[in-house]
N, C-alpha and C positions, 0 to 999 in steps of 0.2 A: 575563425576559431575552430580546431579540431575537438572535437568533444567526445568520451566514450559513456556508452553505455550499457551498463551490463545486466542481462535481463532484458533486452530491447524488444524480445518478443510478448516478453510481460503485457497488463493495460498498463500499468504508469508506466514501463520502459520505451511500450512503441509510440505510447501520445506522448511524450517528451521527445523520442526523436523526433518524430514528425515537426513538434512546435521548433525545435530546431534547424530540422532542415528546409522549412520555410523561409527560414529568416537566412537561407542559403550559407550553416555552417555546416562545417568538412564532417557529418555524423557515421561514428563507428559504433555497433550495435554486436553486443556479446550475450548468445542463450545456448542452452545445450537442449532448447525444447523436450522437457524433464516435465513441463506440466501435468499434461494425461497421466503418465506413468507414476507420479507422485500420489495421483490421488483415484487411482483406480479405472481410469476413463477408459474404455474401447475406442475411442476416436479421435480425430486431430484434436487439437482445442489453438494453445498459441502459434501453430502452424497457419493459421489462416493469419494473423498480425504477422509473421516471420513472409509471409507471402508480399501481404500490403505494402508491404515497406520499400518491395522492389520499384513501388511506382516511383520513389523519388532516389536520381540520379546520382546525389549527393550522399548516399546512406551507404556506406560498407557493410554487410554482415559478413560475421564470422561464428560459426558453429561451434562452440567450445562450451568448458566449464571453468567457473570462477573456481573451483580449488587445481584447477591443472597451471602450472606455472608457465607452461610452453604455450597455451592457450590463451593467456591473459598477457602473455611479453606480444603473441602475433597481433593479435588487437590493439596495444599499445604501440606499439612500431618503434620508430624513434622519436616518440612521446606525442603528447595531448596536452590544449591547457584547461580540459574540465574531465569528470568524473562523475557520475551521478550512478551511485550504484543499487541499483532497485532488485538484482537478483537475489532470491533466497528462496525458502522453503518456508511456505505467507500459512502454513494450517497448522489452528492449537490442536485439534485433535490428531491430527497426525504425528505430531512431533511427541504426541502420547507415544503413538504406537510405534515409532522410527527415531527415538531422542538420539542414534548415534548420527543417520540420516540427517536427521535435522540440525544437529551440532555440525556437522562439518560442512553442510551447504551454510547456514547463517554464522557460524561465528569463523571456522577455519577459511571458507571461501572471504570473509571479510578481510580476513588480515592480509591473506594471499595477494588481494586486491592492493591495498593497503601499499604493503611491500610489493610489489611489483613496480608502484607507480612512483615510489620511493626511489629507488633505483632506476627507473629509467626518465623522472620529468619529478621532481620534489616538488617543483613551484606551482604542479598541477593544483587547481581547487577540486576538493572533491564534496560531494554531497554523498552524504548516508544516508538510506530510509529506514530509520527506525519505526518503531511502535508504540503505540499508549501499551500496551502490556508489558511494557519496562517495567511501571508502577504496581504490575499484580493487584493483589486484592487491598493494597492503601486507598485504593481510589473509593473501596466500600465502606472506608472508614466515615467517610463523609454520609452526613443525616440525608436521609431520602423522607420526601413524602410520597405518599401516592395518590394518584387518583383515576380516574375513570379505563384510563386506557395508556396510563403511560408512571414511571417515577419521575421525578423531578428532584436536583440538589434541595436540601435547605442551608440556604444563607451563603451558597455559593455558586457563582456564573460560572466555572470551570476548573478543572486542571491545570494548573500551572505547573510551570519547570521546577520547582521548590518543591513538590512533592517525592518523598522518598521512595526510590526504588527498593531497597533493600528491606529483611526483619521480613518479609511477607512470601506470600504461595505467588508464583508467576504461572507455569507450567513450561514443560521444557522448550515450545517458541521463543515463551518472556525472557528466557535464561538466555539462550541461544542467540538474540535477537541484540538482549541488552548488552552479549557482550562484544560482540559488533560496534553496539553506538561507544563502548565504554574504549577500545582498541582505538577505534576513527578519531575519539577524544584526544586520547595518548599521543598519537602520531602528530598531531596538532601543538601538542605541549613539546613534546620530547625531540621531535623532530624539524618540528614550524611550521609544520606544512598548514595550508589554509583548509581549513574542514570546517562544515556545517551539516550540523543532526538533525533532523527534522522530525521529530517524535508524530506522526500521522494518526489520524482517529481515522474512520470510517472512509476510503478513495473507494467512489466507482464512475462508471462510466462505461461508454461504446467503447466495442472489443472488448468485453471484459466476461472471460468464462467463469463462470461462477458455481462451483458445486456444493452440500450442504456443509464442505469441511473449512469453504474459505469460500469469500465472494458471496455473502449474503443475498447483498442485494439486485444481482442480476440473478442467481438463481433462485430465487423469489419470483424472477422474472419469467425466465427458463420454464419451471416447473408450470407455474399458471399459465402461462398459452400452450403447453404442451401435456396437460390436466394429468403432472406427476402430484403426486401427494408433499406434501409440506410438512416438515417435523419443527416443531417451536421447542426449543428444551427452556424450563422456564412456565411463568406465564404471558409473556408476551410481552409487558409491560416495558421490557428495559432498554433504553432510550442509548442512541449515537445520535454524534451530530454527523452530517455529512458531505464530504466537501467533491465535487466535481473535478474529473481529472485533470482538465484541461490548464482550472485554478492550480490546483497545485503544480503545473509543468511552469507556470510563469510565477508562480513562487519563487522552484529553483533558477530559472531565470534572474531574477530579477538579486539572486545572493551572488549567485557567479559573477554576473556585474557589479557588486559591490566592492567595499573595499571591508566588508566585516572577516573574523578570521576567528575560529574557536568556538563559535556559537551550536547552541542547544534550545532550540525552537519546536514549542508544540502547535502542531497545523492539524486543521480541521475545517468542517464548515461554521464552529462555533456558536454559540447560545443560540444565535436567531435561524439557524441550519438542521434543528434535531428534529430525531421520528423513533417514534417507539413500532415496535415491531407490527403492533395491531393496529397504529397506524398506518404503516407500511401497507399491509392486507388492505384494510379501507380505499387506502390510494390503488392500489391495483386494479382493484373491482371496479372504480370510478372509469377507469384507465380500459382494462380489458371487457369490460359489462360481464363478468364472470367471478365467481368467488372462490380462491381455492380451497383445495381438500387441507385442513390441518388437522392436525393432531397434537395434544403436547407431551413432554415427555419431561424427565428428572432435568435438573439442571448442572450445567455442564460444570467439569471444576474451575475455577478464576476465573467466571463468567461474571464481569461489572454488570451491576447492577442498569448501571447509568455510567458513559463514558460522554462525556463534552468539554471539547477542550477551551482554555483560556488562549483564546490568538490574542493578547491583546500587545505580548512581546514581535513576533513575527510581524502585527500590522503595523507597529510602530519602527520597529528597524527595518523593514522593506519596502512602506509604503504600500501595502498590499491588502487584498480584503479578497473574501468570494464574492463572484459575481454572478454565478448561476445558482438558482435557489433549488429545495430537492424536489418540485414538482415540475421545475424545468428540466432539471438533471434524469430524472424517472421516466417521463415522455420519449426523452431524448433515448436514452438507454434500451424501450419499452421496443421504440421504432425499431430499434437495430437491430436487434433478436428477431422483431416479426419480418424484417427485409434477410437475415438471414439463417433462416428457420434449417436447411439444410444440415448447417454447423452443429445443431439439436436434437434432430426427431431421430431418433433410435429403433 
């Protein structure tokens, strides 16, 4: 199988190639390493996964951008039978500050994609990564309790695909992001092509640069071994589930191998996978014997309360579940920062 992916220097773009190129298929990998410069960095960041990747022999990179059309035809060549498109512009707060930015990396770079593959390979399957912030602030509509150190649903295990996107505040990501998932929809109706949306809660994992605009939970990480300060907007309390990269690369796995076509799947690490922020802190401390600096600050706009999604459609049309829990996934993650501390210290 020829497979592209775009964003391959991303964490979910290079651990999907990777899970790919093991399983020795032809992996073509599209980034315009945009990371740093998106979000303010002085220093490499997806540059060192855009490195990794040359260890395996079967992985093409090509340097480009998803809204360039000459860019995205070199990568596609004389076509691909997969797609798994993870590039975009992943910060709500930035898409504050840069919504035209942000519209044309997530929804024009979608379509671009979209039609390019259109045109050169239709019977390609593509996977889109969308987001729980499709749903915007519906998802607060739902009763919270609270207690000691975290909210929690009342009288619901999750998110499901039924809940309404629309009528609500997203912020220009949600907008941006949804209309990606709503195009990749379309092409599947209107065109046949086989697409699957995978609405994502909380992905981290190794290689995963993380700064306070996006990537929670490795810069959580980042910051405590490297004693930066911690801003919590909010009180802490509000709970993701969280699912490890690795699971969701054999997720998408496991739909390109199907025979499903049109589907709208929320993935996550699901009810028995969540951690409230203050949680988070606790596990660290356990983790590094050190506490970090916080601080909290106002809360941020269409910041969910509580995001957990309902896998229970995804477990049942793919056969799938997570299989790393987040004090596995945390450790794991914890290591990889501290073996590559270079990547960090400023």
């Amino acid at each position: 199988m020829r497979i592209l992916i775009t964003g391959g220097a991303g964490m979910v773009g290079s651990h999907c190639a990777e899970h790919f190129a093991q399983k020795k298929d032809d992996v073509v990998v599209l980034d315009n390493l945009m990371r740093s410069q998106l979000f303010g960095y002085d220093k490499d960041s997806v540059e060192f996964n855009w490195n990794y990747l040359t260890k395996y022999k079967n992985i093409t990179r090509v340097k480009g951008d998803v809204r360039n059309i000459e860019d995205v035809e070199k990568a596609i060549k004389d076509g691909v039978d997969a797609v798994i498109h993870t590039a975009g512009q992943p910060g709500v707060p930035s898409s504050v500050r840069m919504p035209r930015e942000d519209f044309s990396i997530n929804a024009y770079g979608t379509l671009n994609v979209l039609e390019c593959v259109r045109q050169k390979n239709k019977n390609a399957v593509i996977v889109y990564c969308s987001t729980n912030k499709v749903y915007g602030e519906n998802v607060d509509k739902i009763p919270l309790k609270e207690k000691e150190k975290r909210y929690v649903f009342d009288g619901v295990k999750g998110v499901s695909e039924s809940m309404l996107t629309d009528l609500t505040g997203h912020t220009p990501y949600g907008v941006s992001k949804l209309t990606g998932d709503l195009y990749t929809q379309e092409y599947g109706h209107i065109y046949g092509m086989r697409t699957g949306i995978f609405r994502m809660s909380c992905i981290y994992g190794t290689r995963q640069f993380g700064f306070e605009d996006q990537g929670w939970v490795a810069w959580f990480i980042i910051a405590t071994l490297h004693n930066k300060p911690i801003t919590i907007y909010g009180n802490g309390k509000q709970v993701r589930d969280l699912l490890y990269v690795e699971d969701l690369a054999k997720a998408f796995d496991k739909f390109i191998q199907s025979d499903l076509r049109g589907e709208v799947m929320n993935i996550g690490g699901g009810g028995e996978n969540t951690i409230s922020l203050l949680e988070f802190v606790d596990e660290l401390e356990k983790l590094t014997k050190k506490r970090p600096k916080i601080t909290f600050s106002d809360w941020r706009p269409s910041d969910q309360k509580v995001y957990v999604s309902d896998i229970t459609k995804v477990k049942n049309k793919l056969n799938w579940s997570p299989t790393v829990s987040p004090q596995e996934g945390i450790e794991k993650l914890w290591k990889w920062v501290k073996d590559n501390e270079s990547c960090f210290s400023r």
